[in-house]
C-alpha positions in Angstrom: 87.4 259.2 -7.5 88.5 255.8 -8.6 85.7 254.1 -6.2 83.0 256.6 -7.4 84.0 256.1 -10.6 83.5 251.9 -10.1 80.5 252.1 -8.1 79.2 254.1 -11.3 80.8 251.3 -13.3 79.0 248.5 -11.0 75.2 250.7 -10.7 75.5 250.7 -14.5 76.2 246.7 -14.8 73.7 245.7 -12.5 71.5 247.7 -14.9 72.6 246.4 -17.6 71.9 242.7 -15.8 68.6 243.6 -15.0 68.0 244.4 -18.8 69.3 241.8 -19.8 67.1 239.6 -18.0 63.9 241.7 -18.0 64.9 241.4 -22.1 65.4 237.5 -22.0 61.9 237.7 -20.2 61.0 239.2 -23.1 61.7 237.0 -25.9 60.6 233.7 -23.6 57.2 235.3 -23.3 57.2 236.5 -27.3 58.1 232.9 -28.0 55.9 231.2 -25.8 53.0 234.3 -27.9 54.5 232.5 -31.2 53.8 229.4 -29.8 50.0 229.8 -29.3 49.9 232.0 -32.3 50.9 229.1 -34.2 48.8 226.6 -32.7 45.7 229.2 -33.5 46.5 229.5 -37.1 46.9 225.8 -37.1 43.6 225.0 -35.9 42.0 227.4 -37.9 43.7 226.4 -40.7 42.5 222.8 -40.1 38.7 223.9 -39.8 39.0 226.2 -42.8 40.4 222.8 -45.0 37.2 220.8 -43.4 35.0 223.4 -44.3 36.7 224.0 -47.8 36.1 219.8 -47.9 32.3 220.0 -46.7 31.9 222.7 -49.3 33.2 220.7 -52.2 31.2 217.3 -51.3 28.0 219.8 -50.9 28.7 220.8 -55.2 29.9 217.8 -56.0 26.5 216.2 -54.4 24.9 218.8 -56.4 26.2 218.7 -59.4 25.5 214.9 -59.3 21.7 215.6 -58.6 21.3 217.8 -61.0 23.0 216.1 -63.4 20.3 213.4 -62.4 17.4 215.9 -62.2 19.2 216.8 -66.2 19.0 213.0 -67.1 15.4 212.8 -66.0 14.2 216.1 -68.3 15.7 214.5 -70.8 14.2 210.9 -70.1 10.8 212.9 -69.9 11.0 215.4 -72.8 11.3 212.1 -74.8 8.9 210.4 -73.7 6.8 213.8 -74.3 7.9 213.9 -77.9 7.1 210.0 -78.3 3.6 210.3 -77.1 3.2 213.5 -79.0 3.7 211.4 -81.8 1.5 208.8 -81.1 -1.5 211.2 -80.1 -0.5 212.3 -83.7 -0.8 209.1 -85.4 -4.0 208.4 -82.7 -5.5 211.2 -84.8 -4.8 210.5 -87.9 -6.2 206.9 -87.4 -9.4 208.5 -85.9 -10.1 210.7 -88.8 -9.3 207.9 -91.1 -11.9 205.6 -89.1 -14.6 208.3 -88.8 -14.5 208.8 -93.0 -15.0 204.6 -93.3 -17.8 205.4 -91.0 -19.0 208.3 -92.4 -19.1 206.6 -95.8 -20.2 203.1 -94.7 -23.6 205.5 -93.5 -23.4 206.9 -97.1 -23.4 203.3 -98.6 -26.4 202.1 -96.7 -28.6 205.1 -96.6 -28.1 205.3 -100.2 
């Protein structure tokens, strides 16, 4: 009964043994998973900042033309405005020449 009773005892240790191992098999090949895991969110963490990097020089670039294409509106609208003005004064000098015309004719016709 006693050696029935061990060779249980012994069955259930060598069980236990290969648990143990097939278990330590285990957590190797969950850290050696982690591992790469890691090393994956890594990288992509890596691209994502690059591309988060591209993205901001791309506005920034924009922003800088615009700010340019802004300047240049500007730059034109006033010069719009100042030959608006001129064409204005343009015309008032016309109309003020055709009358001395008009009434030089009415001078020597008369």
């Amino acid at each position: 009964e006693l050696s029935t009773e061990n060779e249980i005892l012994h069955a259930s240790m060598k069980d236990m043994n290969e648990l143990v191992v097939s278990a330590e098999e285990s957590i190797t090949k969950l850290r050696d998973e982690n591992a790469s895991l890691r090393d994956a969110t890594e990288h992509f963490e890596r691209e994502i900042q690059k591309i988060q990097s591209q993205k901001e020089s791309e506005v920034s670039n924009e922003r800088a033309a615009n700010d340019c294409l802004r300047d240049e509106i500007e730059h034109i609208s006033s010069e719009r405005d100042e030959s608006y003005g001129t064409c204005k004064i343009l015309q008032a000098e016309i109309e003020v020449l055709r009358t001395s015309v008009q009434e030089s004719k009415d001078r020597l016709e008369s």
